[in-house]
C-alpha positions as CSV (number, residue, x, y, z in Angstrom):
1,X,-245.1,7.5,-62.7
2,X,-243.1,7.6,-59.6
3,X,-244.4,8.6,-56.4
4,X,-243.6,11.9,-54.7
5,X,-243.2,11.3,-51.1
6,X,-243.1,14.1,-48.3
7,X,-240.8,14.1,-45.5
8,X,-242.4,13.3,-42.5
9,X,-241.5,16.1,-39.4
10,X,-239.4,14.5,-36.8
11,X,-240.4,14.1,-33.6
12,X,-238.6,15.5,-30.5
13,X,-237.5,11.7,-30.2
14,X,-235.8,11.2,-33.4
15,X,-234.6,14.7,-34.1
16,X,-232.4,13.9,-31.1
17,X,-231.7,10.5,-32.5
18,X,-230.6,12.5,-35.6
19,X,-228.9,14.8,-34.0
20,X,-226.8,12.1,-32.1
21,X,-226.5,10.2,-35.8
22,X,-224.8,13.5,-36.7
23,X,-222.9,14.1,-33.3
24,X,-221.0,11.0,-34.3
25,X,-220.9,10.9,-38.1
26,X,-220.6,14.4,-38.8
27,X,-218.6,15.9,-36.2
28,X,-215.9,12.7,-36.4
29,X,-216.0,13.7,-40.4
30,X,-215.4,17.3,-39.4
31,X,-212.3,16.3,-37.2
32,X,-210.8,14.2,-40.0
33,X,-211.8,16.5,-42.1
34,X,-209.7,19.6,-39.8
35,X,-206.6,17.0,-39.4
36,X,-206.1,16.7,-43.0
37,X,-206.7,20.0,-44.0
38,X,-203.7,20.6,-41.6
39,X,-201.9,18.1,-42.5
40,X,-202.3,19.3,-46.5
41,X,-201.5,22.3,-45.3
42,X,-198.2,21.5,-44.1
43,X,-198.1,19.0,-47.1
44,X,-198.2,22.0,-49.6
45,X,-196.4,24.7,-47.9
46,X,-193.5,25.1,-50.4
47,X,-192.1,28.7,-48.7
48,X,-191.6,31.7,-51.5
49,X,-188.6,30.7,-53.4
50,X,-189.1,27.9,-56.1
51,X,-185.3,26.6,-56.5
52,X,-185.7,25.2,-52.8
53,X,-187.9,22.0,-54.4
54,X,-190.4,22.5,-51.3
55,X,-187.6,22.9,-48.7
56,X,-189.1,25.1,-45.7
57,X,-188.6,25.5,-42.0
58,X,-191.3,24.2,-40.0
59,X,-192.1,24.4,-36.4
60,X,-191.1,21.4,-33.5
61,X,-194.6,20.1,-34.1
62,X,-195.4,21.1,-37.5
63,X,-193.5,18.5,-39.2
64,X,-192.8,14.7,-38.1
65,X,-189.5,14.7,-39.9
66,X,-186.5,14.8,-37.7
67,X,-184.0,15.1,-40.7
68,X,-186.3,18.7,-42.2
69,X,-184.0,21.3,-40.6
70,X,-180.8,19.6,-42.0
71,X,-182.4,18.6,-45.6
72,X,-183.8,22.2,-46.1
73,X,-180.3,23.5,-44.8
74,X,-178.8,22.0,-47.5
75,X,-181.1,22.6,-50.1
76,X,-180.4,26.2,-49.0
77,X,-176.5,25.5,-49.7
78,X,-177.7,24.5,-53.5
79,X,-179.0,27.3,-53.6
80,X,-176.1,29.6,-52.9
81,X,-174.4,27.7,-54.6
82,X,-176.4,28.1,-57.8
83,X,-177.9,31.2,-58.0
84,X,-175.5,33.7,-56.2
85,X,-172.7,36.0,-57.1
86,X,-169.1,34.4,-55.8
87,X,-170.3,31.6,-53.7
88,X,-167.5,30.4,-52.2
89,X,-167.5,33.5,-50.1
90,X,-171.0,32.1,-48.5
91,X,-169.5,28.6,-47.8
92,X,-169.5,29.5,-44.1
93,X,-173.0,30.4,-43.8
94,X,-175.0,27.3,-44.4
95,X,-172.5,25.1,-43.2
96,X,-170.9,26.5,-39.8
97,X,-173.2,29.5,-39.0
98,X,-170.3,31.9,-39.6
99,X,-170.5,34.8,-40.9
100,X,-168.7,34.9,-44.4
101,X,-166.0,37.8,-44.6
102,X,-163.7,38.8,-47.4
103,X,-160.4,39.1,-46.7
104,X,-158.2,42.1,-47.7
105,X,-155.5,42.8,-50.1
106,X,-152.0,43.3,-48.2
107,X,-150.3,46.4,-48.5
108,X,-148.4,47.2,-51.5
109,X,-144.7,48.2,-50.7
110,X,-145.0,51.7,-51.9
111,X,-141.3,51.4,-53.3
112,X,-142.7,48.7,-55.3
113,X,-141.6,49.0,-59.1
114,X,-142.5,45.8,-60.6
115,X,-145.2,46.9,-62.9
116,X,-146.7,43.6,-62.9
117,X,-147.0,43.6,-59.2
118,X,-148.6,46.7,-59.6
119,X,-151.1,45.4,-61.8
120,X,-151.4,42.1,-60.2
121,X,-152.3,44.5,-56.4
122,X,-154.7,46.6,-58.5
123,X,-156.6,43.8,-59.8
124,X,-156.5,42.3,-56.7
125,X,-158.1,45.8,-54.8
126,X,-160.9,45.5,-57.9
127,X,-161.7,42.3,-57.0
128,X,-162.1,42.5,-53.2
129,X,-164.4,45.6,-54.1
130,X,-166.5,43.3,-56.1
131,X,-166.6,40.9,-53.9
132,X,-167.3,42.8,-50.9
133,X,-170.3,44.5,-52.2
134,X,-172.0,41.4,-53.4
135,X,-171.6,40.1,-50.5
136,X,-173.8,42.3,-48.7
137,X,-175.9,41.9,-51.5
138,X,-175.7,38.2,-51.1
139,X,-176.5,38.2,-47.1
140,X,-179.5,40.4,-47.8
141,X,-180.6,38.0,-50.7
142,X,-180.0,34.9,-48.0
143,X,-182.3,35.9,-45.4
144,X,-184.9,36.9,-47.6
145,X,-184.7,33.2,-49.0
146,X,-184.3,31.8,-45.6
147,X,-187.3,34.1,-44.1
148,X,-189.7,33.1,-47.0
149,X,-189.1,29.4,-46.5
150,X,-190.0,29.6,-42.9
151,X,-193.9,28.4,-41.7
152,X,-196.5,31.3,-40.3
153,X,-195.9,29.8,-37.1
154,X,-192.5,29.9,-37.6
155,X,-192.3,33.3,-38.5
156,X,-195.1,34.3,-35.6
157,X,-191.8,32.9,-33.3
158,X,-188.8,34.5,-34.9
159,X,-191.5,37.6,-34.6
160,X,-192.0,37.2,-30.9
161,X,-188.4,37.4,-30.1
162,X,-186.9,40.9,-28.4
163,X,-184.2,41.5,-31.5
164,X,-186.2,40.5,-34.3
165,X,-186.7,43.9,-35.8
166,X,-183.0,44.8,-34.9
167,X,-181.7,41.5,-36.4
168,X,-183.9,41.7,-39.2
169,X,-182.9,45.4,-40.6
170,X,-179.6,44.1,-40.1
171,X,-180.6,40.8,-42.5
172,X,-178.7,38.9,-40.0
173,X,-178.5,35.2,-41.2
174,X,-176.6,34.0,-38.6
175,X,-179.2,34.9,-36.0
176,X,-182.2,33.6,-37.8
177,X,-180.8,30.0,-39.0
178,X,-179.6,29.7,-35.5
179,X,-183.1,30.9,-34.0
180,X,-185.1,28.1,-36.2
181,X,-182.3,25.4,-35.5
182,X,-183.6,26.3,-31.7
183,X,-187.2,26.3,-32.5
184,X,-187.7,23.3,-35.3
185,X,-185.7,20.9,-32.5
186,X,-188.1,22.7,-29.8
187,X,-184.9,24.5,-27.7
188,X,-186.8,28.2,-28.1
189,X,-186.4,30.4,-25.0
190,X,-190.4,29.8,-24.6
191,X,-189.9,26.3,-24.0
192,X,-188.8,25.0,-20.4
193,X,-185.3,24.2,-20.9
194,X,-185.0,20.8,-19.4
195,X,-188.2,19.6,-21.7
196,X,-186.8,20.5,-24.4
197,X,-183.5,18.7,-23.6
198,X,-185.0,15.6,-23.1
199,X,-187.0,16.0,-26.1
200,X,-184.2,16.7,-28.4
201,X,-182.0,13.6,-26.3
202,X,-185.5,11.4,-27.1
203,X,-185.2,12.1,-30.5
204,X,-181.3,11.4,-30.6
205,X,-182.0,7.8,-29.3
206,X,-184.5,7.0,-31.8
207,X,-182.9,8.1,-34.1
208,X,-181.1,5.0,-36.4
209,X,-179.5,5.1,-39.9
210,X,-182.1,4.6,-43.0
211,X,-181.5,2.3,-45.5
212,X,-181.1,4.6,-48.4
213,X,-178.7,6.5,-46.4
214,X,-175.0,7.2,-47.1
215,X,-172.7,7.7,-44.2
216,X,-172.5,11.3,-45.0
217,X,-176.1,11.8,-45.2
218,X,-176.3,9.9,-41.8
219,X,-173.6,11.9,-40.0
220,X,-174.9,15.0,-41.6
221,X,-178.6,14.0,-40.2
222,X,-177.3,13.1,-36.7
223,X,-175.5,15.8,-36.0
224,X,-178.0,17.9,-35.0
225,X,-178.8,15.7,-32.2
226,X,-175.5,15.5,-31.3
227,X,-175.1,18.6,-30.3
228,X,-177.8,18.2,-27.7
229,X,-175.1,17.3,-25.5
230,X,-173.8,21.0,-25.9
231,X,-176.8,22.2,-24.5
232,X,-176.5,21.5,-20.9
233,X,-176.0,23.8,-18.3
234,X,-173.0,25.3,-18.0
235,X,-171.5,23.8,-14.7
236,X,-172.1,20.5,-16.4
237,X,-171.0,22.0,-19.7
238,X,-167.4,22.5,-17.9
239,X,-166.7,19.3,-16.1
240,X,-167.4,17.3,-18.4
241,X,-164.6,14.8,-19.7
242,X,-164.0,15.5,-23.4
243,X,-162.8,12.3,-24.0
244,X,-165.5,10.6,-22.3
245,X,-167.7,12.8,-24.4
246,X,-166.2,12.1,-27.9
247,X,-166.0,8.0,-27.1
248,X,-169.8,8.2,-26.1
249,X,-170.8,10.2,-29.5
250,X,-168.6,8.1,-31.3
251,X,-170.1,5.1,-30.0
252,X,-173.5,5.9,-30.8
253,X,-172.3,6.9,-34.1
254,X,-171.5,3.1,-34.9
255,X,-173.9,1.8,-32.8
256,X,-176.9,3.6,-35.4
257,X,-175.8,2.9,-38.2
258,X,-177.3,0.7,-40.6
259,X,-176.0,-3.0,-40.1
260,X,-176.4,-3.8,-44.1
């Protein structure tokens, strides 16, 4: 039969030793243990809407991949272009951050007689209507998308800003893919504005062409940091040389890209 053996109490001695064993084991286990909660937490974060395949909008230090912004951006373009009424009309949205607008019908000539003019206008009026009004169904659709794919702490920031409410009744896409373009490449108004310059400029010269890439995906993945240059201050914005400036982009276009 096996022997039963009692712990023996620690002394004050060894109950510090053990706490000490513990400082170090436990507390480093702890920490790892914190980091990669975090880091499956950021890992798992899929956003609300399913046909995005994982695509969200993370924070300037939630995420370590440079290219997110533009790869959920155009996950976001799938998805418009998938599941939404007319989406040729919402071309503008994902790709130039303009606001997509239907345009009208010209006047018919009311002297007009041709009955198949007539017909051809009327249909024409029906059609705009259509399109018009899922259109504003569309936008609203969009920002909901786009505001359930964003991170807590993304959202805590869109939150914080002075319009949000306004801009958010209004479901104003526009305003919020520009606001987390500013905030996932750390250009928020919170941020001092010369830090996050050279930030964004540090990650444009790090920045090199993978080799699984194409040249659209590259261009598509550099541009964001291209337009760091944009971002200057306004004297500087002004005398610059534009010809200087589209030689130096287009220089460091070539001079990125993969070799192979």
């Amino acid at each position: 039969m096996s022997e039963t053996v009692t712990p023996t109490p620690a002394t004050p001695s060894s109950g510090t030793a053990g706490r000490r064993g513990r400082s170090g084991g436990g507390r480093g286990y702890r920490g790892n243990r914190t980091t990669s909660t975090t880091a499956r937490a950021r890992s798992t974060f899929k956003g609300n809407t399913e046909e995005m395949n994982g695509h969200v909008f993370q924070c300037f230090n939630e995420c370590d991949d440079k290219k997110q912004f533009s790869k959920t951006l155009e996950a976001f373009g799938e998805y418009v272009a998938k599941k939404l009424k007319y989406p040729g009309d919402m071309d503008s949205l994902p790709k130039d951050f303009v606001l997509p607008t239907i345009p009208e019908p010209e006047e018919l000539d009311p002297e007009e007689t041709n009955l198949l003019i007539k017909v051809i206008w009327n249909k024409k009026v029906t059609s705009y209507c259509t399109r018009t009004n899922y259109l504003e169904s569309n936008l609203k659709t969009a920002y909901a998308v786009i505001g359930g794919q964003c991170s807590k702490v993304m959202k805590a920031k869109l939150t914080s800003f002075d319009d949000f409410k306004t801009k958010s009744h209004d479901s104003d896409c526009i305003w919020i893919l520009k606001e987390i373009k500013g905030i996932t490449h750390g250009l928020e108004g919170q941020r001092y504005i010369y830090l996050s310059l050279d930030d964004t400029r540090t990650s444009y010269y790090a920045y090199t062409q993978g080799p699984n890439d194409t040249i659209a995906i590259y261009l598509e993945h550099l541009r964001p940091s291209l337009k760091c240059w944009n971002t200057t201050a306004a004297p500087l914005a002004k005398i610059r040389d534009k010809t200087a400036r589209d030689r130096t982009l287009a220089l460091a276009f070539l001079k990125r890209a993969d070799r192979r």
